[in-house]
N, C-alpha and C positions, 0 to 999 in steps of 0.2 A: 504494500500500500504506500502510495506516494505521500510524501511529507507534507504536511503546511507550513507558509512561509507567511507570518503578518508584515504587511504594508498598509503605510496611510497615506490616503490620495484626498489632494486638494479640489472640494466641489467645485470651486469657479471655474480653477485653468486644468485642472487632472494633472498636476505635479507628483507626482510618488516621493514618499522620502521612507527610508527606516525605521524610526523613529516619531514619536508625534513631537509637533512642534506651535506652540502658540499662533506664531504669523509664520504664514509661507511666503518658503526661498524662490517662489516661481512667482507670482503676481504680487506679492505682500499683503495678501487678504488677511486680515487674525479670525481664528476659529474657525479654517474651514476643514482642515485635514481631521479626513475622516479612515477609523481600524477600516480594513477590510483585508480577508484570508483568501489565498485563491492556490490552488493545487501546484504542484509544479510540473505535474501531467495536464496541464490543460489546453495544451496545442492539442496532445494527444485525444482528450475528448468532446473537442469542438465538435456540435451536431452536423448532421451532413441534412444543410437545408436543402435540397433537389433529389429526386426520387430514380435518373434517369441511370444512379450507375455511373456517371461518365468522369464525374469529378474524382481530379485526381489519377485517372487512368494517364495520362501524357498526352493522350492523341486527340480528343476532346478538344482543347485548349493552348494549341499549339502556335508561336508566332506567324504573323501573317504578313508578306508584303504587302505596303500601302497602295502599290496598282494594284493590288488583286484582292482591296476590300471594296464591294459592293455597295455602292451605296442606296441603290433602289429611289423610290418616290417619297419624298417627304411625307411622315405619317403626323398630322396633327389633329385633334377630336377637340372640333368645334362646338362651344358651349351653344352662339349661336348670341349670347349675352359680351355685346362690346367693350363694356368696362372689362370684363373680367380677362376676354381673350385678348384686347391689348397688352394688359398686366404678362401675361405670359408670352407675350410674344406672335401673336397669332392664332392661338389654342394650345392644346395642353398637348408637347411632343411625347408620343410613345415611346417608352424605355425611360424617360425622365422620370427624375426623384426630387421631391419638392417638400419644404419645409415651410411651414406657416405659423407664425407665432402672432402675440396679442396679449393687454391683458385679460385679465377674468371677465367674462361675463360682454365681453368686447362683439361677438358673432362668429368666432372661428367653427365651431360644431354648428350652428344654423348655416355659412354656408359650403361645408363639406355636406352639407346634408341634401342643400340644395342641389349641389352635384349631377343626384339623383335626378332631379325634376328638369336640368338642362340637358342631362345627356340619357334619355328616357331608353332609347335601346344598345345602351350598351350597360358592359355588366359590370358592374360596381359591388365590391366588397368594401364594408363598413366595420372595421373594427374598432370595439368601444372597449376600452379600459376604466375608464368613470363612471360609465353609465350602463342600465340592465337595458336588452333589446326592449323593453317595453318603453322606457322613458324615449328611446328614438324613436319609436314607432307613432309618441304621441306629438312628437316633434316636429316629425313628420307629416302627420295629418295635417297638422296647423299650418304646414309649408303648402301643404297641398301637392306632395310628393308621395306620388302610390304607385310605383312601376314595381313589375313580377322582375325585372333585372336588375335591382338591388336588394343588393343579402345583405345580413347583417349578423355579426359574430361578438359575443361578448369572452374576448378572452385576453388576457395578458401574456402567455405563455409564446414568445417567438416560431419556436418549432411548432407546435397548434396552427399557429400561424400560417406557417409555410405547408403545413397539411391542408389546409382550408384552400388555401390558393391551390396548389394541385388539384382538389374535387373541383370549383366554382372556374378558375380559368377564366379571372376579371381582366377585363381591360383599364379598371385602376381598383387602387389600393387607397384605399386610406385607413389611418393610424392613429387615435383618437384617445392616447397622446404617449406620443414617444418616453414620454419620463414614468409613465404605469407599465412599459414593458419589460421582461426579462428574459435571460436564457440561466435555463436552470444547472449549467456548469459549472456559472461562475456561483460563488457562495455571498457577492457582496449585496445589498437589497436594492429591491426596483427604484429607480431614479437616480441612484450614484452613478459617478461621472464612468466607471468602467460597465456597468450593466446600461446607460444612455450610448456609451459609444460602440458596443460590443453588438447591441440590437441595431443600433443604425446600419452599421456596416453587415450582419446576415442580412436584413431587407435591401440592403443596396445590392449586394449580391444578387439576390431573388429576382430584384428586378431589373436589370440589366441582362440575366441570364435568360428570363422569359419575354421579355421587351412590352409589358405593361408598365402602366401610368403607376406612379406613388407620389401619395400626399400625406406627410406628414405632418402635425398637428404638437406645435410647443408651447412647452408654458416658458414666463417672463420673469425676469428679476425684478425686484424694489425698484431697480435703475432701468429697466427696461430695455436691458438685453434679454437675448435668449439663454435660459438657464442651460447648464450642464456644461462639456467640456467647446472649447473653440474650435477645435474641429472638424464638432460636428456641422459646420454652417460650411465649413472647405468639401467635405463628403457629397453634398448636395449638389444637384444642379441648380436649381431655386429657392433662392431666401425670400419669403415675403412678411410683411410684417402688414397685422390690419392695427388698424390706427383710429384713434376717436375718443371722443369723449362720451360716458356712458349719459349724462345729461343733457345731451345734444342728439338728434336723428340719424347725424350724416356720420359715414364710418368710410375711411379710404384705406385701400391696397395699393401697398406702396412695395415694388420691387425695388432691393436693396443689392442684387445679386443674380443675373438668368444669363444660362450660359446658352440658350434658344430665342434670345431677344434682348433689347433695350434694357438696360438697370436703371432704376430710379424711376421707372414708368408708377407711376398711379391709376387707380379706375376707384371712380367717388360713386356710393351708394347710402340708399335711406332704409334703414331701418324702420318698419312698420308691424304692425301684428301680425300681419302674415307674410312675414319674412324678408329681403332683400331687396330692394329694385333700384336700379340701375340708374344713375344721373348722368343721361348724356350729353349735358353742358354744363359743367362743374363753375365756368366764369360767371355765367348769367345769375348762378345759383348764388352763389358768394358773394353777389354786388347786391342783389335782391333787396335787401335793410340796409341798404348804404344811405346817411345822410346826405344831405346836402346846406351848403351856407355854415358847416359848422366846424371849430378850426380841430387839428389835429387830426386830420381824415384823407388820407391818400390812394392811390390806386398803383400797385406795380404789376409786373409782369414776371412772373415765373416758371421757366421750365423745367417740367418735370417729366423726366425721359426723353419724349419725342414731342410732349403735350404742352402749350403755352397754355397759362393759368393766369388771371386776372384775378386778385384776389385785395380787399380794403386792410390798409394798416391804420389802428387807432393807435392815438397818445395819447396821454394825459400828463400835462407837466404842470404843477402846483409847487410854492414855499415850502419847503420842508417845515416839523415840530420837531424835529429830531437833532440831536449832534451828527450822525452820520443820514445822510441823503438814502431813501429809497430809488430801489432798482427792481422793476417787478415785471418779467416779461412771461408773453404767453403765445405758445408757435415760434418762438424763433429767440435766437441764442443769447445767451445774456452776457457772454462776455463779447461777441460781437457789435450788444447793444455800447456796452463799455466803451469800445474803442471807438466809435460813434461818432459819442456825446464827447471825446476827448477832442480828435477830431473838428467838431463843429463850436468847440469850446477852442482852441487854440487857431483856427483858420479860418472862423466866422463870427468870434467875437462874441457868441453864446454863452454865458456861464449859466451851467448844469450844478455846480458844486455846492448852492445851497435848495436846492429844486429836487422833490422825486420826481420821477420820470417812470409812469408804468408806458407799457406798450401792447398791443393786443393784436394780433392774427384773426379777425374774422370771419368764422365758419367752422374752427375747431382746426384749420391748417399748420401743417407745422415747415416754416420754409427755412429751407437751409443755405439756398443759392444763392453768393455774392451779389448777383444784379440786385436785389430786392436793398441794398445798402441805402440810396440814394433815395426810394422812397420813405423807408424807416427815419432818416435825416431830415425829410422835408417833413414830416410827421409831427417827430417832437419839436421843431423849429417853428412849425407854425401853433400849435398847444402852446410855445414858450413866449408867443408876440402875441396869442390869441386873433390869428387874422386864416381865416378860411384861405387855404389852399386851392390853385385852379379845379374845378373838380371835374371839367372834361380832358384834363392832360393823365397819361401815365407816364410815370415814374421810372426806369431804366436806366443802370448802371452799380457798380461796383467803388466804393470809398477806398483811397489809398492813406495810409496817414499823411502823405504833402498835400493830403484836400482834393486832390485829385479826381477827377469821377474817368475812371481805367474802363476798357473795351469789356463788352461783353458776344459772346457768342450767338450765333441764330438768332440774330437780331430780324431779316426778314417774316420769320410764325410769327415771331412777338407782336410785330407792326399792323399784320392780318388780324390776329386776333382782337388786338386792342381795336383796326377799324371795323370788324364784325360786328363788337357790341356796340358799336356809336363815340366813341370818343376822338376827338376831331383833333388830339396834340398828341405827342407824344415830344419828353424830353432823355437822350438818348446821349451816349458819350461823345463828344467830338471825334475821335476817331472813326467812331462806326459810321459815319455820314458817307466815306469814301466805299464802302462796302455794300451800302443799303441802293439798289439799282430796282426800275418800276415805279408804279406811281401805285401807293396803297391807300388812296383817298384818305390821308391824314399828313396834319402839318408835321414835320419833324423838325426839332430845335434841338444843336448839339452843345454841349456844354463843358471845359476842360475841368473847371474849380466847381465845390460844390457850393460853394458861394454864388458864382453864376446861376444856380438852378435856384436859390433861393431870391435872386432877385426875378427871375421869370415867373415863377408859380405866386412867389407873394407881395 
């Protein structure tokens, strides 16, 4: 009988050490390294998830010249729902393995569920680790998802697993939720970083071996990454994260990672009582309860993937009561905001230093891309003079600390988009003026300092 060897492996990053140790030597998290035992036969008794015999024989799995792999007609299984098959790239490529995370209570299980109801003939296997087939079934009813080609399997056990997919021979998978799974070799419990990585990688195997769809389903940190070890999100073909505020309707899939499409693509949806629907103009959505005549209220432009997005930035700049000045932002980054308000404090003659300054993203948006600088600038610049802002100009460009407003990219969708909805200006970096060619029925004014853009707009 083979010996056990204890190790303690860190939950964040899956460090091994000898020893337990308060803070780990791999990320510096305190308290995460956790005992766990594991055989030193345990190459030796890893399951043989495939049923065909061939694993392991040599001849099966043999190297292959790159002229002499086949690559056939691109297989993609149309939802048939635009938001969603943008997000992926076009639809969901067979053989791909996909990872979807959220926090709680966010709609990850409602729309893997939906799944069912998009792709009505094909066969879909539903494994639930959280929940008994009866709670999906009720789930389901409410989605208004009732096809005879979705199964549904309440098990945690991997190898079960991989038996169910040999009888059913789905065209996807999904996994409901990768941190409830195990393989009963290892001794460590379901959701440690060696039984999350150890699972992922038998279904990755399984499915690339059978060239079925996999949709994996993660749970999130306090911080709102995806728990378990980091490379489980490198295993994957697709990271998507759904995004939203549980007080708000609107919920977006945000591709952070596809290696069959655009990263950073978004598709914006409403949550309703019976389930998901799709907003096919996310700009128009977003401006909807826009003000107008009232200061601190701008309009930029953000791409997201391949998608331009018009989306209002608020500010509110008030006297502080405090010795230290508030900074309170929401959708968008607060050290960003920081460098800013330094910024339009040293090269516009702003002082921020006895003022909070909150700033607000509306629609529940979280923007991360440079361009959106120069509206967030004009934002709390006009909150800090109390003088309304152009309100039919967008906002466009990126803050340098020399005040600068620096080039931005794809500036032609941006210009279309913004004349789609009706806005007649557009203030854009000087540089890009030489790049922008066509007439997009709107004025474009370029601007070097951000100074300049705050004497245009105010």
């Amino acid at each position: 009988m083979a010996n056990s060897s204890p190790k303690y492996v860190c939950q964040e990053c899956g460090h091994e050490a000898h020893k337990w140790m308060g803070k780990c030597s791999g990320c510096g998290a305190w308290n995460t390294l956790v005992r766990e035992t594991e055989s030193a036969d345990v190459e030796a008794r890893v399951p043989d998830l495939t049923t065909d015999g061939q694993n392991g024989q040599g001849s099966a799995n043999r190297p292959t010249q790159i002229t002499e792999v086949d690559l056939g007609e691109e297989a993609r299984l149309c939802t048939g729902v635009d938001e969603f098959d943008r997000v992926m790239g076009g639809g969901i490529m067979q053989g791909s393995f996909s990872l979807i995370a959220g926090d709680p209570g966010i709609g990850k299980s409602t729309l893997m569920t939906e799944l069912g109801g998009y792709l009505p003939t094909r066969t879909i296997l539903y494994v639930t680790g959280e929940e008994s087939k009866r709670q999906v079934k009720i789930r389901a009813q409410r989605l208004g998802v009732d096809s005879d080609a979705l199964y549904l399997l309440a098990e945690t056990n991997v190898q079960e697993i991989a038996n169910a997919v040999e009888t059913v021979e789905p065209d996807l998978l999904v996994a409901d939720s990768i941190q409830t799974l195990y393989r009963p070799d290892l001794t460590s419990a379901p959701g440690s970083v060696s039984q999350v990585r150890e699972s992922t990688a038998s279904l990755l195997k399984l499915t690339k071996e059978r060239e079925f769809a996999t949709f994996l389903v993660g749970h999130v940190t306090k911080k709102g990454t995806i728990a378990g070890p980091r490379v489980l999100e490198h295993m994957v073909d697709t990271v998507l994260y759904f995004e939203g505020d549980q007080n708000h309707a609107y919920r977006i899939l945000r591709s952070v990672k596809n290696r069959f499409g655009a990263a950073n693509e978004i598709g914006v949806f409403q949550m309703r009582e019976d389930g998901l629907h799709e907003v096919p103009n996310p700009s128009e959505l977003f401006l909807s309860e826009r003000g107008y005549g009232v200061s601190g209220s701008t309009v930029v432009c953000s791409l997201e993937g391949t998608r331009p997005i018009l989306v209002e930035i608020q500010a509110l700049v008030t006297p502080t009561s405090y010795s230290t000045p508030q900074r309170t932002v929401t959708g968008f980054a607060s050290q960003r905001l920081q460098m800013i308000l330094a910024v339009l404090e040293k090269r516009a003659g702003l002082a921020f230093s006895d003022h909070d300054v909150f700033i607000n993203v509306a629609g529940g948006v979280r923007l991360e891309e440079p361009a959106v600088d120069v509206g967030v600038a004009i934002a709390a610049a006009s909150s800090f003079r109390d003088i309304p802002a152009d309100t039919g100009a967008v906002l466009i460009g990126e803050v340098g600390l020399g005040g600068e407003v620096r080039t931005v990219s794809q500036i032609e969708p941006r210009l279309k988009e913004a004349a789609k909805l009706g806005f007649d200006r557009a203030v854009v970096p000087e540089n890009n003026l030489e790049r922008i060619a066509g007439d997009y029925e709107i004025a474009v004014s370029g601007a070097e300092q951000l100074r300049e853009v705050v004497d245009i707009v105010l």
